[in-house]
Structure formats: structure tokens, C-alpha cells
N, C-alpha and C positions, 0 to 999 in steps of 0.2 A: 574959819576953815574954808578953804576955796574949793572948788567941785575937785583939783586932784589931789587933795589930800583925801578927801571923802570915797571917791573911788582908788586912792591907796590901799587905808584902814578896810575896805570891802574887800579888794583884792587879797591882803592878808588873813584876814577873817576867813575868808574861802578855803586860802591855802591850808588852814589849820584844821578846817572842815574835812578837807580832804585826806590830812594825816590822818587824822583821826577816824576815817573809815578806813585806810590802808591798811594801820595797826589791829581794826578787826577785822577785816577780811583776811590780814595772815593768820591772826588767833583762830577764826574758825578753821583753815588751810590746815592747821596745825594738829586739831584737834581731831579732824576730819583724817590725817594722815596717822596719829595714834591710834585712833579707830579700825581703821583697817587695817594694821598692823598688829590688832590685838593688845594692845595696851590697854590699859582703865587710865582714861586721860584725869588728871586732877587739874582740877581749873587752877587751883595757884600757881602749877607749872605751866601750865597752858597758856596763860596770862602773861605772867611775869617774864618779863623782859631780859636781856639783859644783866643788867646793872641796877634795874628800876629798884632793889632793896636798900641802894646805896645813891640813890638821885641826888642827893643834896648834896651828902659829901665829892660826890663827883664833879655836881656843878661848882661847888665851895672852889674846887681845889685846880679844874682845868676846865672848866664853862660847860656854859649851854651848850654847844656845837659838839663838845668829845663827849654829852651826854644822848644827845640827837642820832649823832653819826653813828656810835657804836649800839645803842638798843635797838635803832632800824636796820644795823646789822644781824644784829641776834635775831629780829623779829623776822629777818627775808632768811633765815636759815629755816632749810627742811627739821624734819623731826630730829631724822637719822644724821642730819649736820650738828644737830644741840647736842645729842648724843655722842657724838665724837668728840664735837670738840669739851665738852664736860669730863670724857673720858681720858683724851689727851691732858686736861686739868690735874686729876686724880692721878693719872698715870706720871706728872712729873710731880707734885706730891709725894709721891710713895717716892721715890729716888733721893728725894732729899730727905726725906725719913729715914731712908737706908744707910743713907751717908753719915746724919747724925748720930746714929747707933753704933757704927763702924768708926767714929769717933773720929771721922775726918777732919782738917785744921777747915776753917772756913778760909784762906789765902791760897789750899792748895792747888793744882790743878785741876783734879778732881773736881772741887767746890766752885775753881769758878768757871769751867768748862758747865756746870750744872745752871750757874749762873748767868752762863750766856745762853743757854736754853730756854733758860727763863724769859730775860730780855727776847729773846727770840720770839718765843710765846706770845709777850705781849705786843711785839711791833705785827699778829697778824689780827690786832684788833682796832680796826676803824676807827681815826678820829682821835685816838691818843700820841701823844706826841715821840713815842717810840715810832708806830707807824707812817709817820710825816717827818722823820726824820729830823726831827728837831733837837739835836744833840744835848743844848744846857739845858732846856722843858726834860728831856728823855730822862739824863744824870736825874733831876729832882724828882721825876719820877718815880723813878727805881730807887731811893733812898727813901722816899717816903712810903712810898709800898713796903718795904721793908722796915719802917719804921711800925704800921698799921700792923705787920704781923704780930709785934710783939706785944705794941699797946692795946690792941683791939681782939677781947675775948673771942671772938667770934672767927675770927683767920688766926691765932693762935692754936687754935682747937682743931687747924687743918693739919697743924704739922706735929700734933699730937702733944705737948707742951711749949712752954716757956723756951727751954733749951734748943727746943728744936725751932722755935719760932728765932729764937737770937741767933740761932746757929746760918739761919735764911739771911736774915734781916744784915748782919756781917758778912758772907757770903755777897751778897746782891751790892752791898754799900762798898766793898771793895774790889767790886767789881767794876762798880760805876767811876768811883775814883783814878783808877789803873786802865783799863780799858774801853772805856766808851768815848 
């Protein structure tokens, strides 16, 4: 190894040093803004990142960098930004809830005006490939996200079953096929 591969490897080492203080310096920012805001901060919300519950499959399925870009987005969000946008989560949640119940087709307009909300949704999250506009990455996307509702207990149980998760999952896949 020659002196600039060595002062490379230093150079990156640093870099990571530095994330690494960035990511608590916002954690305390965060927890610090809980605080005075009257909340009982809980360090696992306080902590947790992002996506960080989901790291692996994230990186598995679109890298390093749409795991990077989007948790050091969540993590530069204020309180009251995690809060909104967690709410705007649950708030289109419930609409696709509503829709299932109301026994709407998933091909109608209803379902995929729902569906482009959705897509919407996720192209204002950093780093994934709805956001960068990557049309064929976006489609596979949105078909495996849609896939993960149904297969994956844990986002099925957002949209209150099975039904309602297939009802998404079709919805979103037919949307990406015809429109995106």
C-alpha cells in the first residue's frame, strides 16, 4: 500500500467518524426537542432511524446509498417533521382501509388515484428510486412494496388484514403496470 492509499483508507475512516457523530448529535437534537415539547421521549423512537428496522432488506433490495440517503433524511427531520410525516403514513393508511371496506375494485379510479398517492408518498423519500426518478427501479419498486404488504406480517397488519393488504398490493401493481 502506497502513502495515498493509506491517507485514502484515513480519509474514509474519518468520514465515517463523522457520520457517526452527526447521527448523535441529531439523536440528542431530537430528544432535546421531545423534551421541551413535553413528550416522554423513548430512546427506541429517539434512536431509530428511518428504515433502520428494515436495514438489510433495504440494502438487499436497493443498496447502500437508498439506505444512507433516506435514514440521514429521517434523522435531519425535526420531531414535529417525524411526526407529520408518520401521520401523513397512517393518514393514507386509513383511506386505503376505507376503500377496502367500501369494497372498491383495486383497477378503479378511486384505487388507483389512491395509488398514485401512494407512489407520490414515496417519491418524497430520499434516495429511493421513485424519488430520482428512475422509472424501471420505481415500477419494481412499487410491485415489491406491494408485494411485502402481503407477504410480510408486519405491513399486512397496517392495513388491518390479508384483504386489505392484497387489496394494496393489486391496487399499487396495477398501477405501476398502466401508469408509471
Amino acid at each position: 500500500m502506497d502513502t495515498c492509499d493509506g491517507l485514502r483508507g484515513h480519509i474514509a475512516a474519518l468520514e465515517e467518524e463523522r457520520d457517526r457523530i452527526e447521527r448523535r448529535i441529531r439523536s440528542v437534537r431530537h430528544t432535546l426537542e421531545a423534551l421541551q415539547a413535553g413528550a416522554e421521549p423513548r430512546m427506541d423512537v429517539m434512536l431509530a432511524g428511518f428504515n433502520d428496522h428494515y436495514r438489510d432488506e433495504v440494502i438487499s433490495r436497493w443498496g447502500e446509498r437508498a439506505f444512507q440517503v433516506s435514514n440521514d433524511w429521517w434523522h435531519g427531520k425535526t420531531l414535529d417533521q417525524q411526526r407529520a410525516w408518520k401521520q401523513a403514513a397512517e393518514d393514507l393508511v386509513a383511506v386505503w382501509v376505507t376503500a377496502v371496506k367500501a369494497g372498491v375494485s383495486p383497477t378503479s379510479e378511486h384505487a388507483q388515484s389512491l395509488a398514485a398517492r401512494h407512489v407520490q408518498w414515496l417519491s418524497r423519500i430520499p434516495g429511493t428510486p421513485t424519488a430520482e426518478g428512475d422509472r424501471e427501479r420505481s415500477i419494481e419498486m412499487v410491485k415489491c412494496l406491494g408485494d411485502m404488504y402481503v407477504d410480510d406480517p408486519r405491513f399486512t397488519a397496517m392495513y388491518d388484514d390479508a384483504a386489505g393488504a392484497t387489496f394494496v398490493r393489486d391496487a399499487l401493481q396495477a398501477y405501476a403496470r398502466t401508469r408509471m
